[in-house]
C-alpha positions as a printed Julia matrix, in Angstrom:
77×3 Matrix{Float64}:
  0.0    0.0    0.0
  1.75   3.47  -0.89
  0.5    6.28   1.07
  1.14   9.73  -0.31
  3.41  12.12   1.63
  0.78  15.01   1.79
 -2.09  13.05   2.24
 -0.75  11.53   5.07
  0.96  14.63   6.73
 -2.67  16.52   6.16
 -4.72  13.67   8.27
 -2.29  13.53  10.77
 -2.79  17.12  11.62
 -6.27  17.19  11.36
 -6.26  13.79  13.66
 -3.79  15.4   16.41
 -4.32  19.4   15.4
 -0.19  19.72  15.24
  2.11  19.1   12.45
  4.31  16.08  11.95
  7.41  17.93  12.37
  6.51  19.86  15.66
  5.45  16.72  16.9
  8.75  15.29  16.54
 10.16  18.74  18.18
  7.73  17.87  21.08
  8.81  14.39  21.41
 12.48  15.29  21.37
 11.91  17.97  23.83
 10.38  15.38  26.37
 13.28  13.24  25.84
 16.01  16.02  27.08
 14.12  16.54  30.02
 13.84  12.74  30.69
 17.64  12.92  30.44
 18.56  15.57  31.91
 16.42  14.41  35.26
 19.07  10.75  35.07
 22.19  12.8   34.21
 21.93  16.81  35.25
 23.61  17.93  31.96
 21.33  19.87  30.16
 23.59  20.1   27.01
 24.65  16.2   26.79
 20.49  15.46  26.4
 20.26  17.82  23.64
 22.88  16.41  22.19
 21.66  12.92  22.6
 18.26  13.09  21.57
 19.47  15.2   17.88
 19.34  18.8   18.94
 22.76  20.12  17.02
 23.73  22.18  19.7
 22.75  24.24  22.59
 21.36  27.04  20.54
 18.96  24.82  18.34
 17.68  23.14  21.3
 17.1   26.19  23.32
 14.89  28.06  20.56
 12.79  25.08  20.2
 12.47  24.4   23.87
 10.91  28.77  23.99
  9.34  28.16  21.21
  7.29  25.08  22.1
  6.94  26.16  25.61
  6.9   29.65  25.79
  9.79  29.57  28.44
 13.44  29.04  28.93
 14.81  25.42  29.9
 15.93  26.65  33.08
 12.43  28.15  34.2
 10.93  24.69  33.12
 13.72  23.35  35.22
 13.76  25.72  38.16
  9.89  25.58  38.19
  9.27  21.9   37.39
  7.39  22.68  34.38
């Protein structure tokens, strides 16, 4: 069965209301935290989970949650 690449990126948005791609971003994000809480280094779990440096990771982090990593951090978020 072939499934066309804009067919299937339209239903899953209108299935889950977000793209494909900030999914991912969302997922990834989740995953430095996870990290971060088993090894305290904030950078090494950006690094780990695909982020290609501090930088990248930082403006998705604000940019999916509207705050810095170390409020998240400092605030439990």
């Amino acid at each position: 069965m072939h499934i066309n690449k804009q067919y299937m990126c339209t239903m899953f948005k209108k299935h889950t209301g977000i793209t494909i791609n900030d999914y991912i971003i969302k997922k990834r994000l989740q995953r430095v935290m996870a990290l971060y809480r088993k090894n305290n280094n904030l950078l090494e779990s950006a690094i780990a989970t695909g982020f290609r440096n501090y930088s990248t990771f930082y403006k998705a982090f604000c940019r999916v949650y509207d705050c810095s990593p170390s409020f998240a951090i400092k605030h439990r978020i």
